[in-house]
N, C-alpha and C positions, 0 to 999 in steps of 0.2 A: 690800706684802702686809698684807690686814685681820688683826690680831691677835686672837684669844679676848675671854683675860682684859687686862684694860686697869687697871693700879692708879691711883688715885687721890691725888694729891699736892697737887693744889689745887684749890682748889673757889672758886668764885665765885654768892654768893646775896645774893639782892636780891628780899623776897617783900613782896605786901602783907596778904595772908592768912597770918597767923603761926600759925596752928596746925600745932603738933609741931614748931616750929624748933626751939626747942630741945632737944629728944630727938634733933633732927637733929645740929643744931652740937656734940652732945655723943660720938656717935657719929664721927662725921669726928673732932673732934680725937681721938678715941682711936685711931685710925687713924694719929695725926700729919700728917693735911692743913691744910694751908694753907689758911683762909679769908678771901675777899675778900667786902666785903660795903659796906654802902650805908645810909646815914640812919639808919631805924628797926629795920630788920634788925639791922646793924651792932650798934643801941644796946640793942635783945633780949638779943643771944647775949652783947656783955660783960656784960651785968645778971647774966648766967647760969656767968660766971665763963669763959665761951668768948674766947680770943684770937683778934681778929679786926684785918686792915688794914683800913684803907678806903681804896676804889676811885681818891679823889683821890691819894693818899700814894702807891700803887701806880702811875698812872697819870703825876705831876709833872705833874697839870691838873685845876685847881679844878673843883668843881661852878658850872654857870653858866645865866645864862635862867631863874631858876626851879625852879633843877630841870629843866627840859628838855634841857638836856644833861650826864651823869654817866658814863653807858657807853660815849656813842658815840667809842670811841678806840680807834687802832690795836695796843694794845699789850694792850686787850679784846676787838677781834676778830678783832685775828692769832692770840691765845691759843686760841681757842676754832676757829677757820676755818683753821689750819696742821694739812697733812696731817704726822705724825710722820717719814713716810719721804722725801716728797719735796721740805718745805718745813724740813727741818732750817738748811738753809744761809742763808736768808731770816731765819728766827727768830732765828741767830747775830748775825748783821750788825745787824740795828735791835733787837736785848738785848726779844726776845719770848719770857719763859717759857712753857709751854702751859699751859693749861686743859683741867685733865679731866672737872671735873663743873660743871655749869649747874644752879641752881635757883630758880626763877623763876616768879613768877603776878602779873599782870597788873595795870593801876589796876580798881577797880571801877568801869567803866562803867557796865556793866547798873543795878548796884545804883543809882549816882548817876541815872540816867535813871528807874528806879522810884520814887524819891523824891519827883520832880518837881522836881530842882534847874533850874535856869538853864539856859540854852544855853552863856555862856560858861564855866560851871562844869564843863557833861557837854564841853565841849569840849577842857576843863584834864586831863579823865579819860581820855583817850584815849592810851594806852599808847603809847612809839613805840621807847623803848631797850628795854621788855621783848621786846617783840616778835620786834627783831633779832636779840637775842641768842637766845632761843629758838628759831627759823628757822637761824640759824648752828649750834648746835648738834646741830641736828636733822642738818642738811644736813653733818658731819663725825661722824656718829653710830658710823664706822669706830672712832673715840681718843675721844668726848666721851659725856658721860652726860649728860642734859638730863631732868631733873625741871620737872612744869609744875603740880603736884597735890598735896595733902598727903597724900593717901589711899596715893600712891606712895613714900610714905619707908618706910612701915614693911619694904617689899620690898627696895627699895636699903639699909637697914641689915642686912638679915638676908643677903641679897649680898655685901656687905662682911665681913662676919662670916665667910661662908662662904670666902671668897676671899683670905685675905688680902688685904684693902681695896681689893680691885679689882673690876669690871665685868662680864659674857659679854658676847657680841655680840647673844648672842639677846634679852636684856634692854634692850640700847641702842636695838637695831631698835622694839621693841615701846613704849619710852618716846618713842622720835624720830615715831614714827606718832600714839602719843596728842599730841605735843607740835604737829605740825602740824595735826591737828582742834581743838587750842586755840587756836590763833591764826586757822586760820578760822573757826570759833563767833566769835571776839572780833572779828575784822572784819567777818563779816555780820553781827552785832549793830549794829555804827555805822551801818553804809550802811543798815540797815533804818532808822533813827532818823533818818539824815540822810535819805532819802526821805518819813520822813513830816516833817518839819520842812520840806521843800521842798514838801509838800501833795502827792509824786507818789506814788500809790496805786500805779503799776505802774509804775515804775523799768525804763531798757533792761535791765538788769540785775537779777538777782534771786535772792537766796542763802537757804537754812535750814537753821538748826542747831537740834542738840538731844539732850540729853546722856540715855546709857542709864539707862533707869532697871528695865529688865525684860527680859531675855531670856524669850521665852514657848514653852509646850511645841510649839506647834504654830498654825500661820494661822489661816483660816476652815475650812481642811479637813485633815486629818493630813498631806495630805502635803507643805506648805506650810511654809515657816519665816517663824516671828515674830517682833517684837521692838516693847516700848511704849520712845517716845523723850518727854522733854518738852522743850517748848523754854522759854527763856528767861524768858521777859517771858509765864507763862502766867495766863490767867484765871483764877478763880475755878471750881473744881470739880472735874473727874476728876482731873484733872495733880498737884493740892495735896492728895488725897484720903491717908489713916490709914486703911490695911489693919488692923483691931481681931480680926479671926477670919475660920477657913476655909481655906479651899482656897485654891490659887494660882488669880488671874487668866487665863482666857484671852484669844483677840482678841477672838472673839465676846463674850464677856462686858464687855469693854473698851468695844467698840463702842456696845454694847447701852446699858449702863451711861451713857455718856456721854448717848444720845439721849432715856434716861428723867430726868437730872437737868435737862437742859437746856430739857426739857418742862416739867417741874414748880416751874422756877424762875420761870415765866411769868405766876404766879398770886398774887396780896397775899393770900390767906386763905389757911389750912390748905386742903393739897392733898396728893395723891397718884396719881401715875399708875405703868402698869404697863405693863409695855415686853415686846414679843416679837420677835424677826428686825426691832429697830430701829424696831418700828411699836405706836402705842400699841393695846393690848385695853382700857383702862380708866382714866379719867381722873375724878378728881372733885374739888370743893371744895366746904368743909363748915364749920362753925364750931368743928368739933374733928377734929384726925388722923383718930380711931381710925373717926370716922362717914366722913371721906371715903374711908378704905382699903376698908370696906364698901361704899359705895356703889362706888367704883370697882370693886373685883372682881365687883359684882354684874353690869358688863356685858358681859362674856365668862370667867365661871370655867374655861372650859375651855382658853383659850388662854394664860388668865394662870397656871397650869402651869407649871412651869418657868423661869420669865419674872423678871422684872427690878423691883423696886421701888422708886420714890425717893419721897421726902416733901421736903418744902417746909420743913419745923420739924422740931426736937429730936422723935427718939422718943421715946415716954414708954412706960410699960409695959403698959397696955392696947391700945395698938398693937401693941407686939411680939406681946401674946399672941395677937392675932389673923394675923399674920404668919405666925406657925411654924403654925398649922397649915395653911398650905398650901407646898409645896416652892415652893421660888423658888433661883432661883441666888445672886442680890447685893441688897442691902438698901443703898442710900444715900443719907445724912440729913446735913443740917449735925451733930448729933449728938447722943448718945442719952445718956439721965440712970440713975442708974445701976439702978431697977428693971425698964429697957428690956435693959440690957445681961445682966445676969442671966440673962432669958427669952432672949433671943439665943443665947447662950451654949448653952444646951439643944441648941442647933443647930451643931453644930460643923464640922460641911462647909459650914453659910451664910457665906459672904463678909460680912462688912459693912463699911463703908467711911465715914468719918465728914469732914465739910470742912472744917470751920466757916464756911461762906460760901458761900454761892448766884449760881451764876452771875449777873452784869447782861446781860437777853438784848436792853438797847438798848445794847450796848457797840459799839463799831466795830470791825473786825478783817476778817481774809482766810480764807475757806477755798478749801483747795488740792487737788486731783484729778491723778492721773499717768493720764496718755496712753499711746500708744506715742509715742515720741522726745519726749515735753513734757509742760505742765503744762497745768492748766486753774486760773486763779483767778478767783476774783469775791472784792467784798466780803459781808461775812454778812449772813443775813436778818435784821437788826434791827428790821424795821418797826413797828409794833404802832398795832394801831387802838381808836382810843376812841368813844366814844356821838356825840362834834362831825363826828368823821371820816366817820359815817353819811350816805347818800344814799339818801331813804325813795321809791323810785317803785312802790309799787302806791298804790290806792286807801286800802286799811286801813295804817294804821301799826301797828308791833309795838306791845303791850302792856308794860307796863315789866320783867315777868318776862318774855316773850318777850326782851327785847331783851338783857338779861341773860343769856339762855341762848345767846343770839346772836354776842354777844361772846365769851363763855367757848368757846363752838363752832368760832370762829373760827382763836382762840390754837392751839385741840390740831388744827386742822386743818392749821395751820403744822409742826406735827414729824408729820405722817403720810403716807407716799408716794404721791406722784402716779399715778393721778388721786387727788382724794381724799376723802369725802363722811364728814362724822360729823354724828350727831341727838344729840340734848343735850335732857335734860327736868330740871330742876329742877339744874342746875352739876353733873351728874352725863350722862357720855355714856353711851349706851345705844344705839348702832351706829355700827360704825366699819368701811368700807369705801377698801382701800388698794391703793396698788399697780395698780390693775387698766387695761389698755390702752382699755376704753372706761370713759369715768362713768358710763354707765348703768349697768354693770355691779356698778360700786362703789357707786350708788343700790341694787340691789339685793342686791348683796352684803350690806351693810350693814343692809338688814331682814330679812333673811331669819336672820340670825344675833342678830337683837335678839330675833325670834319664837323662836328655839329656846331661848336665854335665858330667857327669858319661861316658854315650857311647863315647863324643867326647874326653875325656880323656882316652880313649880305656878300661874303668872299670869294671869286670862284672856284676856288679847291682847300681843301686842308693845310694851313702852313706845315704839314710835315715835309712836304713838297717842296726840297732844295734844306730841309736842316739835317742837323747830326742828332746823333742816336748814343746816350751812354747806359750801359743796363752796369748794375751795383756790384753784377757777377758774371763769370764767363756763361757764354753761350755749350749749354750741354751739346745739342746738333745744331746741325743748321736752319731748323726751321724758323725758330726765333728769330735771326736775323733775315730770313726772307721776308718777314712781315715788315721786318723796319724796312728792306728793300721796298716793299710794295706800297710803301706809305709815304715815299721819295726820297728817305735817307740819304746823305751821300759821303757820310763816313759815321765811324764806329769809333766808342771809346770803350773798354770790357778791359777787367782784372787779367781776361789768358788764363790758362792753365789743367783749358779742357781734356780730354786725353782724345777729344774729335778737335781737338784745333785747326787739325791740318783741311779739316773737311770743312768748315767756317770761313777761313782765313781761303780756301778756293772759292767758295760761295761767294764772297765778297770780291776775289778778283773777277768774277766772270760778271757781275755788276760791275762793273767800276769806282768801288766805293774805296776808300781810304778807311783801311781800320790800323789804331794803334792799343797796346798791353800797355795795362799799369802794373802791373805785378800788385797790388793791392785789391783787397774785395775790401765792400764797406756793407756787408748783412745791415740789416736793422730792422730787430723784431719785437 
C-alpha cells in the first residue's frame, strides 16, 4: 500500500550546482535526517556546520576511476529502489537502510560543451551515478523524494515544515515527473553533441528539450494553449531576451518578435525593420537608428501599426521618441541607454525587450516544423550573398548604388513569405509583396502599395520609380518581371535558374534594366 505522508530519516545529496544547499542541509538536519553526501557537497554542508557521512564510509567502498564510480552500490540503490512493504525482508538480510530523499543535479554538460572544452573533457562531463540515482528515485517515488532543482528546495522545506518532516504523495509524483524530464533534457543534450561531433546532422534518432520559461495566455488564437520553451544551447536573441516593460508576451508577439530580430540582425549598419503577421512592412538602413526607423516606416505606415520593431543597435532616445508615437506591440534592441528608456517608459503597455547580442544569421543550426505523426527538419537558411557571389547576365551591369540596393533587397527578401518580391531604393524598401500564391501577384501587390504610400505621403509617384527589384525566386516567365518593369524597376536581383531564363533575361534587356543571378533561392513558408 502507497502511503501519504512519507517522513524523512535519510537523505542522500550529491549536487553540482550548490545553490541553497545549505538552507537545504540546514533544514533536514533540523528535522534530525541523516545525510549522505559526496565530495564537494559533503565539504559545503560541514563548512556549514551541517553533519554529514560520506558515501564511501557509508558504503565500506572507496571512491574509484576517477570519480566515476562513487554511487553506484547496492547498499545506494537498494536504499533508494527498495519498495518499504515488499522488500523489507531483502533490505534486512544484505543491512540495506532506506533512502528517503534523493538530491541531485547533474555534471555540467551543457555548460562544459558551451565553453568549447575538449571532447575528452565534455566526455569526463557526462553524468552516469547522478543519473541513476535520479531515475531510481523517480521510479520508487511511492517511499522516495527525489529533488533534481534548486528552485524545488524551497517547497520540500516548507513540506517538511508542514509535515512533520515528512513528504505527500502528490508532491513525490510531481518532483518524480520533473526529475525524469531532467534526465531526458540531459541525455538528448549529449546525443545532440555526439551527433554533431559525428558530423550527423540527422541522427536515426532525434530528441528536444527545453526548459519552461512562459506559460502563455493563449496560441495564435484564444482558443488555443501556449507555452514559450527555451532550449539549451540557445542563440543569441529572443530565447536570451530582458523583459524591461509592458504587458505579458504573447505567441503571436513571440513569433513575430523573433522574425523582426532575426531580420535586422542581417545588416552591418544601423537598421531597423518592422515586422507584421511575421512578414516585414518596413526595412531600412541608415547611418543613424532614428533615420533608418523613419525611413523604414515610411514604407507601409499603415501596416507597421500595431506591428513589431527591432533595431540592429542600442536605442538611444531620439529613436525612442520617434517610436511611441506610433503604437507597436514590442520594441527589441541589443539595448537601450538610459534617455531611450525613459521615453519608453511613457509607454507602459510597450514590451521592450533588451539582448545584448544579435543574432549570427551565418550560424549553423536546425529548424524544426510538426507534421501530423512527425517532424520536418532542414538545416537554417544561413546563406548570405555578397557583390563576388553576383552573376551579371543582362547587357547593362548594376550601378554601384543599384547594386547596393540589390544586396540589401535581397537579405529582407530572405525573412519575407513566399512567393516574395521587395523594391528597395536608396537601403530603404518601399514595396513589399508577400505571401501570395502567384509572383506576379506579389509583383503587384507590392506596387500597388508603395503607390498608395507614396499618395498618403503627398509624393508624386510610387517610389518604385528608379528602385531595384529582388524576388526570393527565379522569375517562372517574363511576366513578373514586366510588372517590376511597369512600376519603374531598374535592375533585378532573382536566384536564375528558370528553364525561360533566356526569355527573362531578353525582357529585361529590351528595358534597360540590370539584372544579376544569385545561384541561391531563400523560399520561406
Amino acid at each position: 500500500m502507497t502511503p501519504d505522508i512519507v517522513p524523512i530519516r535519510r537523505a542522500l545529496i550529491s549536487v553540482s550546482d550548490k545553490t541553497g544547499l545549505v538552507a537545504l542541509g540546514q533544514a533536514l538536519a533540523g528535522h534530525g535526517v541523516e545525510i549522505l553526501s559526496t565530495g564537494g557537497s559533503a565539504q559545503r554542508l560541514r563548512e556549514a556546520g551541517v553533519a554529514v557521512t560520506e558515501v564511501a564510509d557509508y558504503t565500506g567502498f572507496p571512491e574509484i576511476m576517477d570519480g566515476r564510480v562513487k554511487t553506484l552500490h547496492p547498499r545506494i540503490h537498494g536504499g533508494i529502489l527498495a519498495r518499504r512493504d515488499d522488500h523489507a525482508a531483502a533490505m534486512a538480510e544484505h543491512d540495506i537502510p532506506p533512502i528517503d530523499l534523493v538530491v541531485v543535479n547533474l555534471y555540467p554538460f551543457e555548460a562544459t560543451v558551451a565553453r568549447g572544452a575538449e571532447f575528452a573533457e565534455c566526455v569526463e562531463n557526462i553524468d552516469i551515478g547522478g543519473p541513476a540515482m535520479i531515475r531510481a528515485a523517480a521510479k520508487n517515488h511511492d517511499f522516495v523524494t527525489v529533488v533534481t532543482d534548486p528552485d524545488q528546495y524551497a517547497e520540500v522545506i516548507t513540506t517538511l515544515a508542514a509535515s512533520a518532516g515528512g513528504t505527500g504523495l502528490g508532491l513525490r509524483r510531481r518532483l518524480a515527473a520533473a526529475a525524469y524530464a531532467h534526465t531526458a533534457a540531459y541525455d538528448s543534450a549529449i546525443a545532440t553533441w555526439f551527433a554533431a561531433a559525428n558530423h550527423e546532422p540527422f541522427p536515426q534518432r532525434i530528441t528536444f528539450a527545453g526548459t519552461l520559461r512562459q506559460t502563455l495566455r493563449y496560441g495564435e488564437n484564444p482558443h488555443q494553449r501556449a507555452a514559450f520553451y527555451v532550449g539549451g544551447a540557445a542563440r543569441p536573441g529572443l530565447a536570451s531576451a530582458l523583459q524591461i516593460q509592458g504587458k505579458e508576451l504573447s505567441y503571436n508577439n513571440l513569433n513575430d518578435t523573433d522574425a523582426a530580430f532575426e531580420l535586422v540582425a542581417e545588416f552591418d549598419r544601423p537598421a531597423i525593420a518592422i515586422i507584421k503577421h511575421a512578414n516585414p512592412c518596413g526595412v531600412a538602413e541608415a547611418d543613424d537608428l532614428v533615420t533608418a526607423y523613419r525611413r523604414a516606416l515610411s514604407c507601409d505606415p499603415i501596416s507597421a501599426f500595431g506591428g513589431i520593431i527591432a533595431a540592429n543597435r542600442p536605442l538611444d532616445a531620439a529613436t525612442a521618441t520617434e517610436i511611441v508615437k506610433l503604437f507597436a506591440e514590442v520594441v527589441i534592441a541589443p539595448d537601450a541607454d538610459a534617455g531611450a528608456r525613459e521615453v519608453l517608459a511613457g509607454k507602459k503597455n510597450l514590451r521592450v525587450l533588451l539582448t545584448r547580442e544579435l543574432p549570427d544569421p551565418t550560424a549553423p543550426g536546425l529548424t524544426v516544423r510538426s507534421l501530423a505523426g512527425g517532424y520536418l527538419l532542414q538545416t537554417r537558411d544561413s546563406g548570405r550573398i555578397t557583390a563576388a557571389d553576383l552573376k551579371i547576365v543582362t547587357k547593362r551591369a548594376p550601378s554601384e548604388r543599384e547594386l547596393a540596393d540589390l544586396l540589401f533587397a535581397f537579405r529582407v527578401g530572405k525573412h519575407v513569405k513566399s512567393n516574395a518580391i521587395v523594391y528597395v531604393r536608396d537601403l530603404t524598401t518601399v514595396g513589399i509583396g508577400a505571401g501570395q500564391m502567384s509572383r506576379v501577384d506579389s509583383a503587384r501587390i507590392a506596387a500597388i502599395k508603395s503607390g498608395e504610400a507614396a499618395q498618403a505621403a503627398g509624393l508624386p509617384e510610387a517610389r518604385t520609380r528608379g528602385s531595384v527589384v529582388a524576388s526570393d525566386a527565379f522569375f517562372p516567365f517574363a511576366d513578373g518581371l514586366q510588372v517590376t518593369i511597369e512600376a519603374g524597376a531598374t535592375a533585378v536581383i532573382q536566384p536564375g535558374g528558370s528553364i525561360r531564363d533566356a526569355d527573362v533575361i531578353a525582357a529585361a534587356d529590351a528595358a534597360g534594366l540590370a539584372m544579376v543571378f544569385t545561384g541561391m533561392r531563400h523560399f520561406r513558408h
